[in-house]
Structures are given as structure tokens and as C-alpha cells.
mmCIF file of the C-alpha atoms, coordinates in Angstrom:
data_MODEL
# 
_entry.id   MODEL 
# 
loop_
_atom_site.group_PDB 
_atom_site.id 
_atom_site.type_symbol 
_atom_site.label_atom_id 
_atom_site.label_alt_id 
_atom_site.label_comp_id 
_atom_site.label_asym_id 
_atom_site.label_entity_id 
_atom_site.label_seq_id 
_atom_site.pdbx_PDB_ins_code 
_atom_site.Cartn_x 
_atom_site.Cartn_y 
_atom_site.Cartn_z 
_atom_site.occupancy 
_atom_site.B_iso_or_equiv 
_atom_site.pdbx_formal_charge 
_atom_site.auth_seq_id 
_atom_site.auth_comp_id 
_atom_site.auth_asym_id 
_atom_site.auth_atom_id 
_atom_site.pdbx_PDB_model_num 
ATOM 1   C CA . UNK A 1 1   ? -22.762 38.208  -15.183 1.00 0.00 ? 1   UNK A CA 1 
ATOM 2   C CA . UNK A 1 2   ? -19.065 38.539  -15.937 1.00 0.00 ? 2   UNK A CA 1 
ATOM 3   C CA . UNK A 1 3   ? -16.468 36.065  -16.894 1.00 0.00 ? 3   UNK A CA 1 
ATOM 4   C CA . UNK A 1 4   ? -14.522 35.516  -13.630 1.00 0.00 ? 4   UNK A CA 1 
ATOM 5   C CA . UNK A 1 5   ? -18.183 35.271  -11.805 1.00 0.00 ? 5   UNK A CA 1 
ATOM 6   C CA . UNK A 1 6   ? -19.325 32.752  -14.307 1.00 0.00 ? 6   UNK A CA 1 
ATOM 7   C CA . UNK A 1 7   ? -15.200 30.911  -13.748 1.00 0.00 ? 7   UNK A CA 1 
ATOM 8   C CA . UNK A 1 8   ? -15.718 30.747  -10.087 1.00 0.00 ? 8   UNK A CA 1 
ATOM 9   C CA . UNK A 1 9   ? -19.198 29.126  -10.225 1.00 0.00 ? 9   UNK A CA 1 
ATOM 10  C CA . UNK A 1 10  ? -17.863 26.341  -12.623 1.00 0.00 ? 10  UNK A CA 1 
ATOM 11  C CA . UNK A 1 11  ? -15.162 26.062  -9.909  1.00 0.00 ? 11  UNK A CA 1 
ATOM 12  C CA . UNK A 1 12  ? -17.392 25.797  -7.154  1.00 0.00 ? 12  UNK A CA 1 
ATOM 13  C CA . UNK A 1 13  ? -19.493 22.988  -8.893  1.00 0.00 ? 13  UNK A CA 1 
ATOM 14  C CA . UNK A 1 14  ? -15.494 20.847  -9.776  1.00 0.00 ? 14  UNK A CA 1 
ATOM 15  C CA . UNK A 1 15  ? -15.077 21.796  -5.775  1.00 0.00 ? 15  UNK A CA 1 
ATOM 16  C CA . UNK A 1 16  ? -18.332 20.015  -5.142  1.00 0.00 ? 16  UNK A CA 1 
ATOM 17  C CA . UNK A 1 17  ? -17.989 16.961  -7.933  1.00 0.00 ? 17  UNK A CA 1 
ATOM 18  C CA . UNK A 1 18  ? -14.571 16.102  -6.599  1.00 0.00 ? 18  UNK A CA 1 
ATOM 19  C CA . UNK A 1 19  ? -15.806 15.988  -2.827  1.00 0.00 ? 19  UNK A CA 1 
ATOM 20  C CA . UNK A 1 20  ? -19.027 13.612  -4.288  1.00 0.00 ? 20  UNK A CA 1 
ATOM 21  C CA . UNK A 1 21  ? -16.222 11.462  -6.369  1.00 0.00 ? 21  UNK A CA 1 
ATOM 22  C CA . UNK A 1 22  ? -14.032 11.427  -3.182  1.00 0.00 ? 22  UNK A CA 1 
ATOM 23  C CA . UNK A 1 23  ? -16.655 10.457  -0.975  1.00 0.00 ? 23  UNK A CA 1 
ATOM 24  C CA . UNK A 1 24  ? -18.339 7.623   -3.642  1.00 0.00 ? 24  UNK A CA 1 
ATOM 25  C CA . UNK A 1 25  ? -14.604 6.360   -3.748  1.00 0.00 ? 25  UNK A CA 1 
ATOM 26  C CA . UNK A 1 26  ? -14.335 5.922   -0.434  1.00 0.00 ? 26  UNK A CA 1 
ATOM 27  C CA . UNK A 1 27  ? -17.851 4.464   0.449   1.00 0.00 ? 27  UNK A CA 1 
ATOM 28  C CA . UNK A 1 28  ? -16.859 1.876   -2.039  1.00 0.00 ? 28  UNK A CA 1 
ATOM 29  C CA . UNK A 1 29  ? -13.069 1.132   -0.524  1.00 0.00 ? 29  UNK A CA 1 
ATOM 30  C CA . UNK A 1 30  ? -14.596 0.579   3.011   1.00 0.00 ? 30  UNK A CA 1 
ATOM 31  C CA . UNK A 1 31  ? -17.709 -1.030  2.348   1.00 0.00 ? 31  UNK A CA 1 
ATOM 32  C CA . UNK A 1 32  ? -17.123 -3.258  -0.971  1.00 0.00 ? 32  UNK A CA 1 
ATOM 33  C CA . UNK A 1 33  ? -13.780 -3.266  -2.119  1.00 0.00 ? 33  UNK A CA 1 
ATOM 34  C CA . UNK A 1 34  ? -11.516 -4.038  1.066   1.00 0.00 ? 34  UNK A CA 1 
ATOM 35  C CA . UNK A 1 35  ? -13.617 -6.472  3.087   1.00 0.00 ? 35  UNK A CA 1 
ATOM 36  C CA . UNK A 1 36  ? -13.069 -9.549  5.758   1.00 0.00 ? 36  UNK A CA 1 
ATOM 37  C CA . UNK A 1 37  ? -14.276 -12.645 4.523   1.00 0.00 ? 37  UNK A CA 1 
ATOM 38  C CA . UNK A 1 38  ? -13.865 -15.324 7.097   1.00 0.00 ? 38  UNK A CA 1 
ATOM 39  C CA . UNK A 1 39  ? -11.435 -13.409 9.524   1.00 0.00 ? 39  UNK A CA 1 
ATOM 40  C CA . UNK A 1 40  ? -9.109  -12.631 6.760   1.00 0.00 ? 40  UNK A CA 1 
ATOM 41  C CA . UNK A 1 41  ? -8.875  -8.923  5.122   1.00 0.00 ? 41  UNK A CA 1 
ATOM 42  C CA . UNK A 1 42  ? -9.062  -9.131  1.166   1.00 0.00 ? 42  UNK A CA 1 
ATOM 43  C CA . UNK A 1 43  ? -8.829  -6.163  -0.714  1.00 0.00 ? 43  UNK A CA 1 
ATOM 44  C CA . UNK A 1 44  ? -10.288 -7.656  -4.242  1.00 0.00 ? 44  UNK A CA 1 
ATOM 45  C CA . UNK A 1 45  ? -7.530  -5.291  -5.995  1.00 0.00 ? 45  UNK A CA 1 
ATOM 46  C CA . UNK A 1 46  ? -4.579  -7.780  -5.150  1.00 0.00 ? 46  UNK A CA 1 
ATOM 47  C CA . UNK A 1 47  ? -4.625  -12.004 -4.882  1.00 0.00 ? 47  UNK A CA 1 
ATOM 48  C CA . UNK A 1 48  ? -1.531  -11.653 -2.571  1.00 0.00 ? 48  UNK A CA 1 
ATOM 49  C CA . UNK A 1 49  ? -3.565  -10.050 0.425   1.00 0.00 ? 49  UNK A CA 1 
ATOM 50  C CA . UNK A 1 50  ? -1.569  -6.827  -0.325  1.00 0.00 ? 50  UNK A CA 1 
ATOM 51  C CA . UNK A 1 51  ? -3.587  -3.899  0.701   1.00 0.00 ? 51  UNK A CA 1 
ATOM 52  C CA . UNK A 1 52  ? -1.651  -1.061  -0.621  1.00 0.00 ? 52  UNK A CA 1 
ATOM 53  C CA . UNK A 1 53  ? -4.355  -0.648  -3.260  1.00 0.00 ? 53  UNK A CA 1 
ATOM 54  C CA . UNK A 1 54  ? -7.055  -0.378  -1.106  1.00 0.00 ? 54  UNK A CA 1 
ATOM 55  C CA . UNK A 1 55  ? -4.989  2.074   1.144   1.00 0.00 ? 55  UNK A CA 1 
ATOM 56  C CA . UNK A 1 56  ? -3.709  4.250   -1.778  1.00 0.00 ? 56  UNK A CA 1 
ATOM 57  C CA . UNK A 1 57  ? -7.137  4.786   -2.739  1.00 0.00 ? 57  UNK A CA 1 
ATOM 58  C CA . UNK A 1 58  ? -8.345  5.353   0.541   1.00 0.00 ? 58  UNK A CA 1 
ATOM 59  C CA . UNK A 1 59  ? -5.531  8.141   1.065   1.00 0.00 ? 59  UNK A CA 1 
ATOM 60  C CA . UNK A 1 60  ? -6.145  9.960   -1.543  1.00 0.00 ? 60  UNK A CA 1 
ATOM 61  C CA . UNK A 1 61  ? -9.963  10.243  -1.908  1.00 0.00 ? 61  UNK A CA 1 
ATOM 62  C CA . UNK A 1 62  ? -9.764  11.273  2.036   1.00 0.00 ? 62  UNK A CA 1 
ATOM 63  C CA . UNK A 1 63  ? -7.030  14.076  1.215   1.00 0.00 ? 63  UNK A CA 1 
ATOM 64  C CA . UNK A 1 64  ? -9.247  14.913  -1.730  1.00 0.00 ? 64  UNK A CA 1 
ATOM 65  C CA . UNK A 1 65  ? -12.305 15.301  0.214   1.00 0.00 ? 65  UNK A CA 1 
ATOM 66  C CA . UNK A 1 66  ? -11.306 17.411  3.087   1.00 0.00 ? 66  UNK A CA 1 
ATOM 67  C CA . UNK A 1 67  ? -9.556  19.169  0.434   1.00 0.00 ? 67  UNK A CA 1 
ATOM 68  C CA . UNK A 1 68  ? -12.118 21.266  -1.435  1.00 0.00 ? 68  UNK A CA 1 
ATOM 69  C CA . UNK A 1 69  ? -14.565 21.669  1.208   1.00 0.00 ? 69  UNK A CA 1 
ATOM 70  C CA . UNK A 1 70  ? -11.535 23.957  2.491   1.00 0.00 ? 70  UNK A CA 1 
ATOM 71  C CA . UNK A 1 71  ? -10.598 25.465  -0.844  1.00 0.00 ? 71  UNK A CA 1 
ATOM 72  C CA . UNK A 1 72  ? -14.718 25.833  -1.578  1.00 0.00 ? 72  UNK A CA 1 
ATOM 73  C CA . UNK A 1 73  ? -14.438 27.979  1.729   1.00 0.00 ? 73  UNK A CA 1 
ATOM 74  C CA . UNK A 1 74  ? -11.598 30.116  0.753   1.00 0.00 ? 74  UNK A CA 1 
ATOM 75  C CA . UNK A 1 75  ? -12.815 30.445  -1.929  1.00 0.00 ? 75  UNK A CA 1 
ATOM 76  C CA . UNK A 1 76  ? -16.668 31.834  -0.884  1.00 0.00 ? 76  UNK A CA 1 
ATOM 77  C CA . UNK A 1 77  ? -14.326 33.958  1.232   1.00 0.00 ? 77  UNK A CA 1 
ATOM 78  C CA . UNK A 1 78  ? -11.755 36.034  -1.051  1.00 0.00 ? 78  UNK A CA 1 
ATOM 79  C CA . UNK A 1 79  ? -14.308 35.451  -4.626  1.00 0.00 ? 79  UNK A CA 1 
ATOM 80  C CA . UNK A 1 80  ? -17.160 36.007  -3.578  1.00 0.00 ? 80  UNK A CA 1 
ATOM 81  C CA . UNK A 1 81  ? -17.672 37.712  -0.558  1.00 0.00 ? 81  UNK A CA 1 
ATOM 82  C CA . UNK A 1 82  ? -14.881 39.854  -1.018  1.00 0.00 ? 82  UNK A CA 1 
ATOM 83  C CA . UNK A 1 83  ? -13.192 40.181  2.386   1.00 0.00 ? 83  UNK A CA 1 
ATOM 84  C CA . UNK A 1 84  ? -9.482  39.961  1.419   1.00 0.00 ? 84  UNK A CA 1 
ATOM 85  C CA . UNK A 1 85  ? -7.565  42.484  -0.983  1.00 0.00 ? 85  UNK A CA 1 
ATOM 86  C CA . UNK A 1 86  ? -6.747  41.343  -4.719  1.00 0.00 ? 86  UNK A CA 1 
ATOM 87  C CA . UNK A 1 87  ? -3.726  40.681  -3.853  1.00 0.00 ? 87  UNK A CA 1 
ATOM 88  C CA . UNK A 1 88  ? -4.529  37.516  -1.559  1.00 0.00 ? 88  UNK A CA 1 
ATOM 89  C CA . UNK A 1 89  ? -6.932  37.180  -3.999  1.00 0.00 ? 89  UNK A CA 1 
ATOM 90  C CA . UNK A 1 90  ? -4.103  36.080  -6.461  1.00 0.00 ? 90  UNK A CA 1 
ATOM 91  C CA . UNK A 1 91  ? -1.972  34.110  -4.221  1.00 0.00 ? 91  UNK A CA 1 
ATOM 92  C CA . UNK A 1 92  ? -5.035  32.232  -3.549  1.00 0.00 ? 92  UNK A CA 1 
ATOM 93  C CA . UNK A 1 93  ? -5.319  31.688  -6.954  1.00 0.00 ? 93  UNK A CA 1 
ATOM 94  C CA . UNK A 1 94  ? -1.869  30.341  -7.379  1.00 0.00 ? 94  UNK A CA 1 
ATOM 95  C CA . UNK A 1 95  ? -2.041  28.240  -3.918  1.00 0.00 ? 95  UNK A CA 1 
ATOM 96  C CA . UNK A 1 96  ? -5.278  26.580  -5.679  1.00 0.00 ? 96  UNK A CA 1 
ATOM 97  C CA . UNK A 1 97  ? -3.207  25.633  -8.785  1.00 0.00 ? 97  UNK A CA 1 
ATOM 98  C CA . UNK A 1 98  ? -0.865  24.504  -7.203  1.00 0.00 ? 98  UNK A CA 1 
ATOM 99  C CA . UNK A 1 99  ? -2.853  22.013  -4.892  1.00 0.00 ? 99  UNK A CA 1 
ATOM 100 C CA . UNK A 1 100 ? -5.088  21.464  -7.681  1.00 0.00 ? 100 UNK A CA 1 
ATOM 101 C CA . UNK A 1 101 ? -1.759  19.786  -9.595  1.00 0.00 ? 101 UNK A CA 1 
ATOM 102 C CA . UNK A 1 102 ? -1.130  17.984  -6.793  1.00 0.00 ? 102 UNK A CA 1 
ATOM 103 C CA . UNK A 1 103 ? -3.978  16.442  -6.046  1.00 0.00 ? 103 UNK A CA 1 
ATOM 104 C CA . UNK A 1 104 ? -4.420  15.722  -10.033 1.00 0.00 ? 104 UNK A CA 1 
ATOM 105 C CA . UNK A 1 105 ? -1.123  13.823  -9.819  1.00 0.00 ? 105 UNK A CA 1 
ATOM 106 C CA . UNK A 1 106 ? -2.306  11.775  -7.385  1.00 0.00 ? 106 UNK A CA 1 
ATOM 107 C CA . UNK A 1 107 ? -5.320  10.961  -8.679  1.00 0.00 ? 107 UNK A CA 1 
ATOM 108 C CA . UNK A 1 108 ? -3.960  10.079  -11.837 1.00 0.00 ? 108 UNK A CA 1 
ATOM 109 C CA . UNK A 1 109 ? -1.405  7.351   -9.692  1.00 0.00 ? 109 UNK A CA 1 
ATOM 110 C CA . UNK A 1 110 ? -4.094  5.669   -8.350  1.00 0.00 ? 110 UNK A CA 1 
ATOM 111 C CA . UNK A 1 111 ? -6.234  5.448   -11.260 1.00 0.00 ? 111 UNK A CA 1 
ATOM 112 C CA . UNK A 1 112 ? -3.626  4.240   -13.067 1.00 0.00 ? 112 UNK A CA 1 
ATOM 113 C CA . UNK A 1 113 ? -2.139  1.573   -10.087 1.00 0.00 ? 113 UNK A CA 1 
ATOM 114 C CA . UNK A 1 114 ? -5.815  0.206   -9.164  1.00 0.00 ? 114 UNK A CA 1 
ATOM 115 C CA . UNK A 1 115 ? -6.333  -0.409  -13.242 1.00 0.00 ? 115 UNK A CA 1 
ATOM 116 C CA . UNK A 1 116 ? -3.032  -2.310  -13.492 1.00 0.00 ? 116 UNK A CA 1 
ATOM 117 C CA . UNK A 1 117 ? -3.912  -4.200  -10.352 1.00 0.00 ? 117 UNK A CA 1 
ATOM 118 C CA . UNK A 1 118 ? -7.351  -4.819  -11.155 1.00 0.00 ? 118 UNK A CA 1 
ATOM 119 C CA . UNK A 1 119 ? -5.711  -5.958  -15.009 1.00 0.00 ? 119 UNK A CA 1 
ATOM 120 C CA . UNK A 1 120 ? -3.669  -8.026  -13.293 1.00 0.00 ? 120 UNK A CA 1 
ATOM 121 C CA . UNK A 1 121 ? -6.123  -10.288 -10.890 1.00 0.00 ? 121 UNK A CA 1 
ATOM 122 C CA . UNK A 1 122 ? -8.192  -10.799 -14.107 1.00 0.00 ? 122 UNK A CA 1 
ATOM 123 C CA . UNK A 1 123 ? -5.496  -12.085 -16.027 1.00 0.00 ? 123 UNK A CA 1 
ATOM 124 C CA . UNK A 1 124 ? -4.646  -14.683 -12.806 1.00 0.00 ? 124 UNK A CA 1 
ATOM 125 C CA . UNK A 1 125 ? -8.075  -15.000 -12.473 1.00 0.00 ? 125 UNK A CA 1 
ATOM 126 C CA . UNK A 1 126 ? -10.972 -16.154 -14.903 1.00 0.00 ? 126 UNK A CA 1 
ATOM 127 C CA . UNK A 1 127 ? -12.839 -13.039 -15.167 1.00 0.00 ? 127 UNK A CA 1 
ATOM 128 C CA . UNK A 1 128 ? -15.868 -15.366 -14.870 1.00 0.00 ? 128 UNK A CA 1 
ATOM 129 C CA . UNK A 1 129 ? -14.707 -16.791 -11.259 1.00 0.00 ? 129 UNK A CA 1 
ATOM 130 C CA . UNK A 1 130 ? -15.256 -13.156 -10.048 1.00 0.00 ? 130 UNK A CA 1 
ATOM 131 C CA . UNK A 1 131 ? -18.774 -12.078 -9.243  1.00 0.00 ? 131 UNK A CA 1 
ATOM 132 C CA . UNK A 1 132 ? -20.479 -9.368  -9.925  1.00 0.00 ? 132 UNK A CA 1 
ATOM 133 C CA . UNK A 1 133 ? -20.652 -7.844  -6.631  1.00 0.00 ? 133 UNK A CA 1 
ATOM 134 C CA . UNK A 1 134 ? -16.805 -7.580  -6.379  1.00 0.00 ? 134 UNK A CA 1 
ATOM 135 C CA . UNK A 1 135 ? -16.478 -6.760  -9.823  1.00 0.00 ? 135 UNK A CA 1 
ATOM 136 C CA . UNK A 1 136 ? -18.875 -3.813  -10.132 1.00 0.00 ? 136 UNK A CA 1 
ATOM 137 C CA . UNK A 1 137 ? -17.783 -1.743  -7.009  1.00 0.00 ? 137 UNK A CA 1 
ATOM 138 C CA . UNK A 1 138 ? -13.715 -2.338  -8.030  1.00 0.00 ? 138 UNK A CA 1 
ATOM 139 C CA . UNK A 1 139 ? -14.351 -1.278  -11.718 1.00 0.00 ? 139 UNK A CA 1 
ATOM 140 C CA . UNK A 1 140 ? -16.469 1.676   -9.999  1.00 0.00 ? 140 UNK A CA 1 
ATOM 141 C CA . UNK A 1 141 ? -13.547 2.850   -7.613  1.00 0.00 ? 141 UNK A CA 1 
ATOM 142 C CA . UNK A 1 142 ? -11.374 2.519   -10.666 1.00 0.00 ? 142 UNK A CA 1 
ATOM 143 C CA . UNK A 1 143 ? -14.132 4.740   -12.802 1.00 0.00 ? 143 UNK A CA 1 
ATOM 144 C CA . UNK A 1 144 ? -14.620 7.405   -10.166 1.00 0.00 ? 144 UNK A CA 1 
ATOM 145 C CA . UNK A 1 145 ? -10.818 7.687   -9.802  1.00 0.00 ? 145 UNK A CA 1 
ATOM 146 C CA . UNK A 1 146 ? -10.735 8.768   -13.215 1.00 0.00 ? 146 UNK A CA 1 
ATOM 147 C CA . UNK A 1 147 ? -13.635 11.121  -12.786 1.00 0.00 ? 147 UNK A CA 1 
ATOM 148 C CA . UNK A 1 148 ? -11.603 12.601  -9.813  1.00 0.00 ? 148 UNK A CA 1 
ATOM 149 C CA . UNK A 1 149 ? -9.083  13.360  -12.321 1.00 0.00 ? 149 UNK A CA 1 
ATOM 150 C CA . UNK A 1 150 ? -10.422 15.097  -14.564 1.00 0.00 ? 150 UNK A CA 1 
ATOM 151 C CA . UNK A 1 151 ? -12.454 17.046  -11.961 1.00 0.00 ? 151 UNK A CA 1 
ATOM 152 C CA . UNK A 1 152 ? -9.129  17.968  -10.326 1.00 0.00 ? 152 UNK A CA 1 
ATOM 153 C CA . UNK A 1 153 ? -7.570  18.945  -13.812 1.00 0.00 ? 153 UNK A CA 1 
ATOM 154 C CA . UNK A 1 154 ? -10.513 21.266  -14.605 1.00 0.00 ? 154 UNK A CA 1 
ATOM 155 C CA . UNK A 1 155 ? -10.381 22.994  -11.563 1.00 0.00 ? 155 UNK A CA 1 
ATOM 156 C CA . UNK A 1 156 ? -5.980  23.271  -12.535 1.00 0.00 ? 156 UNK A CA 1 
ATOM 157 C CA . UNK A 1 157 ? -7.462  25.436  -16.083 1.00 0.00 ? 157 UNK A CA 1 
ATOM 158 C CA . UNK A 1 158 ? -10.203 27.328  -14.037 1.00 0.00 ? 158 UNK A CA 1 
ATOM 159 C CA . UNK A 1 159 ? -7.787  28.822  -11.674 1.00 0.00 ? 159 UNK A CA 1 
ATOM 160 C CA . UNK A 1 160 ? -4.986  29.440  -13.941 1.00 0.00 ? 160 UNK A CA 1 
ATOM 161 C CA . UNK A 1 161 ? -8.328  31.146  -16.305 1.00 0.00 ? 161 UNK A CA 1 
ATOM 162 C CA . UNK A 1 162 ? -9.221  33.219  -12.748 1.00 0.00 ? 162 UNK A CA 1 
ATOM 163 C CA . UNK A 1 163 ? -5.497  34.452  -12.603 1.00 0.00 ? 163 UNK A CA 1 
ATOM 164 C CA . UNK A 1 164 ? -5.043  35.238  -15.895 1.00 0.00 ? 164 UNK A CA 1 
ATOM 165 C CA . UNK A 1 165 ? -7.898  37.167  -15.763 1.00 0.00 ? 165 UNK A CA 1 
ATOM 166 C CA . UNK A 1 166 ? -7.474  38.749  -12.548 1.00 0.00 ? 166 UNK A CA 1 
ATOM 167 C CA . UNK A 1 167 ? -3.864  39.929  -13.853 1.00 0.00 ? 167 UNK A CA 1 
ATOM 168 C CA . UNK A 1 168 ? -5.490  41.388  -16.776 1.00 0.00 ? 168 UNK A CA 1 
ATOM 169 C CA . UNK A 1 169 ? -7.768  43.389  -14.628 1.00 0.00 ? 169 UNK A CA 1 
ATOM 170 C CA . UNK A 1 170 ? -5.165  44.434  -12.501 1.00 0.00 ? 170 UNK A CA 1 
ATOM 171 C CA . UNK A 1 171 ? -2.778  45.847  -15.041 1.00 0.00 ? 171 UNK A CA 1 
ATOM 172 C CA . UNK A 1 172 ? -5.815  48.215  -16.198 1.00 0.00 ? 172 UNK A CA 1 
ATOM 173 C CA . UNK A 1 173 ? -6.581  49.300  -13.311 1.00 0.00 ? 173 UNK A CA 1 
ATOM 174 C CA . UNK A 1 174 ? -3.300  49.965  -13.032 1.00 0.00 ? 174 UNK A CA 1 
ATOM 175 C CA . UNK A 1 175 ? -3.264  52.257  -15.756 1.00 0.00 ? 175 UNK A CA 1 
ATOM 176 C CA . UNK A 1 176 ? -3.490  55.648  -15.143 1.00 0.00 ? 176 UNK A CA 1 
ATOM 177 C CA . UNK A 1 177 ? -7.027  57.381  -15.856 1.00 0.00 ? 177 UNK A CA 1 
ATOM 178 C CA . UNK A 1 178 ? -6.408  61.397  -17.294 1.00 0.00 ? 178 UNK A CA 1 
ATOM 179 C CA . UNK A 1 179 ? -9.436  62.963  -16.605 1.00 0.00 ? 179 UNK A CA 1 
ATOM 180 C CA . UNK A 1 180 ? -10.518 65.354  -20.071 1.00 0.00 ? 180 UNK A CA 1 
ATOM 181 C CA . UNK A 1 181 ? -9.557  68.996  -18.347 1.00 0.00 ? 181 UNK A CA 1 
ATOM 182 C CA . UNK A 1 182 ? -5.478  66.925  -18.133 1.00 0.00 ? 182 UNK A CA 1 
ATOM 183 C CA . UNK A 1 183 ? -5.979  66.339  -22.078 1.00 0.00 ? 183 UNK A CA 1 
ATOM 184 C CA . UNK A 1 184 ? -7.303  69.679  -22.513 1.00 0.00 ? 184 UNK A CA 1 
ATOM 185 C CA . UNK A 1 185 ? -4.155  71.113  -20.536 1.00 0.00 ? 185 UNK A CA 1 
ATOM 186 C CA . UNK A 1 186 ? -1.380  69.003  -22.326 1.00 0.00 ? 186 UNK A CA 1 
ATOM 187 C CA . UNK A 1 187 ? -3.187  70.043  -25.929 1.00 0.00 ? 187 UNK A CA 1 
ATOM 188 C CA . UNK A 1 188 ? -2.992  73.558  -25.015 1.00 0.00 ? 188 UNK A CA 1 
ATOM 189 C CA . UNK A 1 189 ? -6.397  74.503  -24.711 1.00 0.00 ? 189 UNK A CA 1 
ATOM 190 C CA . UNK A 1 190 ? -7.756  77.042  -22.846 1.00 0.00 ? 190 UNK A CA 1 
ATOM 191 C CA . UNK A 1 191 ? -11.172 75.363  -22.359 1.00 0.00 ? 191 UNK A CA 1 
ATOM 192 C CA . UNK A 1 192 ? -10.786 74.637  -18.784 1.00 0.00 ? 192 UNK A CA 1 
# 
């Protein structure tokens, strides 16, 4: 198997970790983490009834699940199948890097926002007056946030890996080929 096979099948399996991390994330927001106790909303990120934690998580694990089940398509499309020219085949490359980054940054944001948040209810808060079932599924969107992020960063080295290597391939191809009766000619030989 060569290298840029074995590069897109590590890609396809960061494609499929980051939907499963988005997803988990998500299950968590909606079903633990931002509930209605008594009629009022609480998202257990924030004392002050602020829900922008909840909500920044919840945006970004939905753009980063509809995300790669697109890219993972694209991608089954122009790698492996082969439909498109190498040329899309590059831009592709270069779009997925670039989304990649994006979607990185933002993952990084909320990891780091929900940890100060969460850091800063247990510091108002005995960390003992929590329980465990509001606890574990916070700390878990905060875990799986990071996971995101490093799932999104790998997939940032494998495509930049895919174009380097698909430019490399390119500029050999693009090299002429002299076929032995041209060397033959061009040394003077009458062999051919």
C-alpha cells in the first residue's frame, strides 16, 4: 500500500473520531449538561444562568459534526474513487486544511472557555456541593472538547502530508521521460 493510501485512511478514521467526539459532546450538552430543573434552564457551566457555555459548545460540536461527514464524502470521492482530476484533487486538499484550522480554532475556544467556566463554579462552589452526576458529564464535555482538538489538528498535518505529497508526485510526473532511442540520438549513436 503506498503512503498517500495509508495518509488518507488515517484521515478517514480523524473524519470519523471527530464526528463520534462531536456527537458524544453534544449528547452530553442536551441531555446532562444544560437541563431544566424546576422550570428554570441551568446550564451547570455558569451559576449566573448564563447559557453561552452550553450554546458555544453546542455550536461547535454541531458545525463539527456535519462537517466531516461532508469532507469524509469528498474525500471517498476525489481520493479514493478517483472521479476528479489531480488538480481538484489539490484544492481539495488545501480547502480541507483550511477548514480543518478552523474548526481546530474553535475547538480549542471552547475547550478552553468551558474549563475556565467550569474552574470558576468550583471555586464559588464547594466542589463537594456538586454531585457526581453534574460533575462527570461537564468534566466529560470539557474532555471530549479536547479530544476534538486534537482530532481536528491531526487531520490539519494529514492533509498538509497529502499535499505535500501529491506536489511531489506531480512535479515528477511532470518531468519529462526520454525514451533510450532519444539518448541514443543525442550521444550520437547509430544504434537506432
Amino acid at each position: 500500500m503506498e503512503l498517500n493510501a495509508k495518509i488518507g485512511i488515517v484521515r478517514v478514521v480523524l473524519f470519523a473520531a471527530s464526528a463520534i467526539f462531536a456527537i458524544v459532546v453534544l449528547a452530553l450538552v442536551n441531555d446532562k449538561v444544560d437541563v431544566v430543573v424546576k422550570s428554570v434552564p441551568i446550564c451547570w457551566f455558569d451559576i449566573n444562568r448564563d447559557k453561552l457555555p452550553c450554546n458555544i459548545a453546542r455550536g461547535v460540536a454541531s458545525a463539527s459534526l456535519g462537517l466531516p461527514i461532508s469532507l469524509l464524502i469528498n474525500d471517498l470521492l476525489f481520493e479514493v474513487i478517483g472521479i476528479v482530476c489531480e488538480a481538484t484533487c489539490r484544492k481539495f486538499r488545501v480547502v480541507v486544511v483550511i477548514l480543518s484550522s478552523i474548526m481546530t480554532i474553535l475547538w480549542l475556544l471552547c475547550f478552553g472557555f468551558l474549563a475556565i467556566k467550569w474552574k470558576m463554579v468550583k471555586d464559588l462552589v464547594s466542589p463537594n456541593s456538586i454531585p457526581s452526576d453534574i460533575a462527570d458529564p461537564v468534566q466529560g464535555v470539557i474532555a471530549f472538547s479536547f479530544l476534538s482538538f486534537i482530532a481536528w489538528g491531526g487531520l490539519i498535518v494529514f492533509a498538509a502530508i497529502g499535499i505535500r505529497i501529491g506536489n511531489q508526485n506531480s512535479k515528477s510526473a511532470e518531468k519529462p521521460q526520454m525514451s533510450m532511442s532519444a539518448v541514443a540520438k543525442s550521444e550520437g549513436s547509430d544504434m537506432y
